[in-house]
C-alpha positions in Angstrom: 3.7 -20.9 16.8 5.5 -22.6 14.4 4.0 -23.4 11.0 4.1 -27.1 10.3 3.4 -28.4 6.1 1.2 -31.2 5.7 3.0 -32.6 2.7 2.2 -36.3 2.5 -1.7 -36.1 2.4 -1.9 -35.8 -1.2 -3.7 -38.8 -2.1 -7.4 -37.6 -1.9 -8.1 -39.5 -5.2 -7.0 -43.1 -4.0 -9.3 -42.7 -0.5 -12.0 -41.2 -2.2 -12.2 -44.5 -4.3 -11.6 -46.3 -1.5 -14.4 -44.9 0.0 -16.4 -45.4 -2.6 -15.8 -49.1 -3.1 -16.3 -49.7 0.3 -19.7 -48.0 0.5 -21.0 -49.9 -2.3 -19.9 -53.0 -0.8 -21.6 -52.3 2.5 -24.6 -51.7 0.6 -24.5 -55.0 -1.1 -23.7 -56.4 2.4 -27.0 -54.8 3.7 -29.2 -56.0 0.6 -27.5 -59.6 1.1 -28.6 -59.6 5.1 -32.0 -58.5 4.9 -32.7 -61.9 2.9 -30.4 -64.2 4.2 -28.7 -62.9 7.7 -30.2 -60.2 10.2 -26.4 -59.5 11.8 -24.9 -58.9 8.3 -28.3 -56.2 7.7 -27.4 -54.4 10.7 -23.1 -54.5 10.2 -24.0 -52.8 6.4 -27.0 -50.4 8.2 -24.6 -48.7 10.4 -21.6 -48.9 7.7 -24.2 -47.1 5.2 -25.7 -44.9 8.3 -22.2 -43.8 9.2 -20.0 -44.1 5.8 -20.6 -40.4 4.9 -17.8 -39.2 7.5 -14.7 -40.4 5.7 -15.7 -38.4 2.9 -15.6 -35.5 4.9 -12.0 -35.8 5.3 -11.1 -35.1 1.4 -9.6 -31.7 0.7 -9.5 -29.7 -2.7 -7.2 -27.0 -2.6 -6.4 -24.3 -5.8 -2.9 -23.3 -6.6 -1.7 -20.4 -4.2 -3.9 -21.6 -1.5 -3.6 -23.0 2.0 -5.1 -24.7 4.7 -5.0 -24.8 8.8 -6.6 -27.6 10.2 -7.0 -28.0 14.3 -8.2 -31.2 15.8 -10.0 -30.7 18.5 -9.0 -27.3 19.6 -5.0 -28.4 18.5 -3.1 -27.5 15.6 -1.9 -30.4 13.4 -0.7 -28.9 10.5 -1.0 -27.1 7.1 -2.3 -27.8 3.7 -0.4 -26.1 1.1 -0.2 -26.5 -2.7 -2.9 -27.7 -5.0 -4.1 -31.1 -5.1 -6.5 -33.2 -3.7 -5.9 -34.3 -0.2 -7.0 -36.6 3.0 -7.2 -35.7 6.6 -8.7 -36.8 9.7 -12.5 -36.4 9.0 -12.6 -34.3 12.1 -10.3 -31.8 11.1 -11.3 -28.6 11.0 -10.1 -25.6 9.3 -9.7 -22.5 10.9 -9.5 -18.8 9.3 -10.5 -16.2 11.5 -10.3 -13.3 8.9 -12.8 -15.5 6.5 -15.6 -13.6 6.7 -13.7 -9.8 7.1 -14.2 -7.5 4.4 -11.4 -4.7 3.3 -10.8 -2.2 0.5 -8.3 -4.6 -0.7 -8.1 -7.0 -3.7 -9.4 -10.3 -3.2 -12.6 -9.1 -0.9 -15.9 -8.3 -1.9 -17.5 -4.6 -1.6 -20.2 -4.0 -0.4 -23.5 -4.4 -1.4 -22.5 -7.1 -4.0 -22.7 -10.9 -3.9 -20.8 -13.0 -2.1 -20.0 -16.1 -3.1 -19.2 -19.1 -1.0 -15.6 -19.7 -1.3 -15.6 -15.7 0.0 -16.3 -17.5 3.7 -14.7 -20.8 2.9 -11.8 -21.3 5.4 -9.0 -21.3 2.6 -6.1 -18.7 3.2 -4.9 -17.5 0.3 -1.0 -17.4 -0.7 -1.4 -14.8 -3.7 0.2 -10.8 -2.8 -2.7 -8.7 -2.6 -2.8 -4.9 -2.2 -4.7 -2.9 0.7 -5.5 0.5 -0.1 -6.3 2.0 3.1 -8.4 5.2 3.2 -7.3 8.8 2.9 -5.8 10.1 6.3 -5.8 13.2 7.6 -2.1 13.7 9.6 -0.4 16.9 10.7 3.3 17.1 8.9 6.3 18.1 11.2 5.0 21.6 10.7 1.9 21.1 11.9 0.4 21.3 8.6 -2.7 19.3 8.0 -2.2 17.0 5.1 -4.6 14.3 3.6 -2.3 10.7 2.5 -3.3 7.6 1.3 -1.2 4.6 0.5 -1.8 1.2 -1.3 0.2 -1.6 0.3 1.2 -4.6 -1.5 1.3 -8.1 1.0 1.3 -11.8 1.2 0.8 -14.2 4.1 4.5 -16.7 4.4 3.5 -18.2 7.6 0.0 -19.8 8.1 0.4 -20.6 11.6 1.1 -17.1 12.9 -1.5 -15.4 10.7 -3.8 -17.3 12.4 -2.9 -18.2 16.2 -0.7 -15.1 16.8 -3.6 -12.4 15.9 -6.7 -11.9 16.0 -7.4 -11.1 12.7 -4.8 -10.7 10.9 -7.0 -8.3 8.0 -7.9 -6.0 10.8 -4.4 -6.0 12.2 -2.3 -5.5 9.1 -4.8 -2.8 8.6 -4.1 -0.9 11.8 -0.7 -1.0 11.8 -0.4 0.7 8.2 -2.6 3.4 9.6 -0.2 3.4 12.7 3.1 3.1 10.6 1.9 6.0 8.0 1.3 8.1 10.5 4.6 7.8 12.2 6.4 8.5 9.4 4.5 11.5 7.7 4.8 13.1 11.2 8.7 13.2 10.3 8.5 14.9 6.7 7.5 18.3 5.9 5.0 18.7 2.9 7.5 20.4 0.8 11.1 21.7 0.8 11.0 23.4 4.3 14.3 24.9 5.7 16.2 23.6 9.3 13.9 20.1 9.2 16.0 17.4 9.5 14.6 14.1 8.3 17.1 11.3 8.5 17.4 11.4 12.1 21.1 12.6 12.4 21.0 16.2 12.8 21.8 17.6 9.9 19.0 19.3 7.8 18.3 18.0 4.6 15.4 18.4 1.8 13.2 15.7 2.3 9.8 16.0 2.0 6.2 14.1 1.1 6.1 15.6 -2.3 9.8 15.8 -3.6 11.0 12.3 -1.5 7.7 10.2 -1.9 10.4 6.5 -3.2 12.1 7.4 0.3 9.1 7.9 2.2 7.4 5.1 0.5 10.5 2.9 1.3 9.9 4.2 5.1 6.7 2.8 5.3 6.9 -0.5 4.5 10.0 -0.9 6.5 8.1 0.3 9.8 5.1 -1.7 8.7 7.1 -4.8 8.0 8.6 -4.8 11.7 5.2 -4.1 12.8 3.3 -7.0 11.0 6.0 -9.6 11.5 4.6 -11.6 13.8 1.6 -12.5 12.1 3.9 -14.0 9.4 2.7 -11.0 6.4 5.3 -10.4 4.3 5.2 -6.3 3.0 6.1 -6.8 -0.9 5.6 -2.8 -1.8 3.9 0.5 -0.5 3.5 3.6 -2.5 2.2 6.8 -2.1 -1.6 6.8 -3.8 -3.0 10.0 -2.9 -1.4 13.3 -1.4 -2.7 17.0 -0.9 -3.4 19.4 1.7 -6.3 19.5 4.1 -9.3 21.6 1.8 -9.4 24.2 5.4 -5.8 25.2 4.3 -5.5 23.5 0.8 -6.3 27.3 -0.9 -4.2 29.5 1.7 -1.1 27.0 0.5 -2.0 27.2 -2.9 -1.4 31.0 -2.6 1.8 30.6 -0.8 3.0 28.8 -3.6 2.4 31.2 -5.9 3.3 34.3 -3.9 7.0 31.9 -3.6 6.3 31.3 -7.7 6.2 34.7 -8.2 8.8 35.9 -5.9 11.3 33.1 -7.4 10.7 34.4 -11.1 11.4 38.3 -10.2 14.7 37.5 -8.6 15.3 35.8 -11.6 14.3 38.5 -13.7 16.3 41.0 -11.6 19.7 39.4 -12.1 19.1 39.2 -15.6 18.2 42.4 -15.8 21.3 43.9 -13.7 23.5 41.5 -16.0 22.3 43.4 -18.9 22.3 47.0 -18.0 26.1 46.1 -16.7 26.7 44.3 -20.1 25.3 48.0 -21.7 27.6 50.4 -19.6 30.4 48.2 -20.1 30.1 48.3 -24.1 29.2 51.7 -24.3 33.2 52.8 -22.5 34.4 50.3 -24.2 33.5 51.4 -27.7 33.7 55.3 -26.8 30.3 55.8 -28.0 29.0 58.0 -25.9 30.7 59.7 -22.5 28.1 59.5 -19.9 28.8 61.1 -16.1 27.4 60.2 -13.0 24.4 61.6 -13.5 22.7 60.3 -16.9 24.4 56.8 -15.9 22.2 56.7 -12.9 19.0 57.6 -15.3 20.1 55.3 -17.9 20.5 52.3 -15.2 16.9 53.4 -13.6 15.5 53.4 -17.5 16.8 50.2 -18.4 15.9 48.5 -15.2 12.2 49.7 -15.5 12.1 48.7 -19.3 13.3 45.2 -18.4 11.9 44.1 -15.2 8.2 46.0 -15.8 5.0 43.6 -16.2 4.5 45.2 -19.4 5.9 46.3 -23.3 7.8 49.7 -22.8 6.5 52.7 -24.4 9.2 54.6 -25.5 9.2 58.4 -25.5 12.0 60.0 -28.1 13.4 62.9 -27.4 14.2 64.6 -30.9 16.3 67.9 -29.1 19.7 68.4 -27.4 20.3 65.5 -24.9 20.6 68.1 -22.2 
């Protein structure tokens, strides 16, 4: 389906006087006849019966709107661009997503009022953001996750967001859930070793946490070759909400610490080896003291214990012989 612009209707103002004009004329027509001639009462009867319908063709559309009108089960064209505009009085405009309701900007929540234009058959232009509900996906460790993401979109092609779908609300709704689940199913959660995430068999760091722009960037690719024959265009997705599933959440939570932990001793370890090398080194060097084997080996142990212990040192001085 092939979108077709309606560009030369602009002229609602001039037909609506028209109109106008004529209907009054009609009426005069009528009020002449009834005294004077029965045929010219019954020409301005049906002209005044019947001179409602041209008005039905006038058109009032807002910036960043747009229009399909069918005639008669056909396509004839698009309205787009504000302006006031006349069509065939027995065009119709057709918008099956109207009346459909999403946790996106430009719908209505529920339980509060709903204005007309909400059903009116207008499509609007403007880039609006769907923020699809929280998720629940296992990551390619099998780890439960919960993910949410907020996509940013606009319709560019009237005709196939309307003839080529169904709805094309409901379908660009599905296919994020579809695309985001594709995608998460490639990443770990966080930095996991021998996972490769690019696809050319080589293993990298990616993850949710630490490569959300490159797994945001994912997404809107995959969803952008999924929605583009309904004519949406994906302007942005990002990353809204991302944890663990609460049954693991607190067993994680742990593992992160006991990795925390683990990280910080062997930090503290080689610092603490650095030093008591550091100490034997300047001790020969200066000829302070001539230490063998033996009170080395306690001096290392001391000094090890003093520096990597959870707690202050308490010293014991030994005021005899050192032997």
């Amino acid at each position: 389906m092939t979108e077709k612009i309606l560009s030369k209707k602009k002229n609602g103002m001039a037909m609506m006087l028209l109109f106008m004009v004529l209907y009054l004329a009609f009426v005069g027509v009528f009020a002449f006849g009834i005294v004077n001639n029965p045929i010219l009462a019954v020409v301005g009867g049906v002209y005044m019966a019947f001179g409602w319908i041209p008005f039905c063709g006038l058109r009032v559309l807002k910036p960043q709107e747009a229009l399909v009108l069918t005639l008669f089960g056909k396509y004839i064209g698009t309205l787009k661009g504000d302006g006031f505009y006349f069509v065939n009085p027995f065009c119709s405009a057709f918008n099956p997503a109207a009346t459909t309701k999403l946790s996106q900007s430009g719908d209505v929540a529920g339980g509060q009022q709903v204005s007309a234009e909400m059903y009116s058959k207008k499509i609007s232009l403007k880039i609006m953001t769907l923020n699809n509900t929280r998720q629940k996906i296992n990551d390619c460790l099998g780890n439960p996750i919960e993910i949410g993401i907020a996509v940013t979109w606009r319709i560019v092609d009237t005709a196939k967001a309307v003839f080529n779908v169904e709805n094309y609300k409901e379908f660009l709704s599905l296919q994020c859930d579809t695309a985001l689940r594709n995608i998460v199913r490639i990443y770990p959660y966080d930095v996991a070793e021998n996972v490769d995430t690019t696809g050319d068999g080589v293993a990298d760091e990616g993850s949710l946490r630490g490569s959300s722009e490159v797994v945001a960037g994912r997404i809107k690719e995959e969803i952008q070759k999924r929605v583009e024959e309904a004519g949406i265009e994906i302007v942005e997705s990002r990353i809204t909400y991302l944890a663990y599933a609460p049954e693991i959440a607190a067993v994680m939570l742990q593992r992160q610490q006991a990795s925390a932990i683990i990280d910080a001793r062997k930090m503290i370890v080689d610092g603490a080896v650095g030093m008591v090398e550091m100490a034997l080194e300047r001790l020969s060097e200066k000829e302070i003291v001539d230490l063998d084997e033996e009170r080395k080996a306690q001096m290392v142990s001391n000094l090890l214990v003093v520096l990597c212990g959870n707690h202050d040192a308490q010293p014991i001085v030994n005021s005899g012989s050192l032997y």
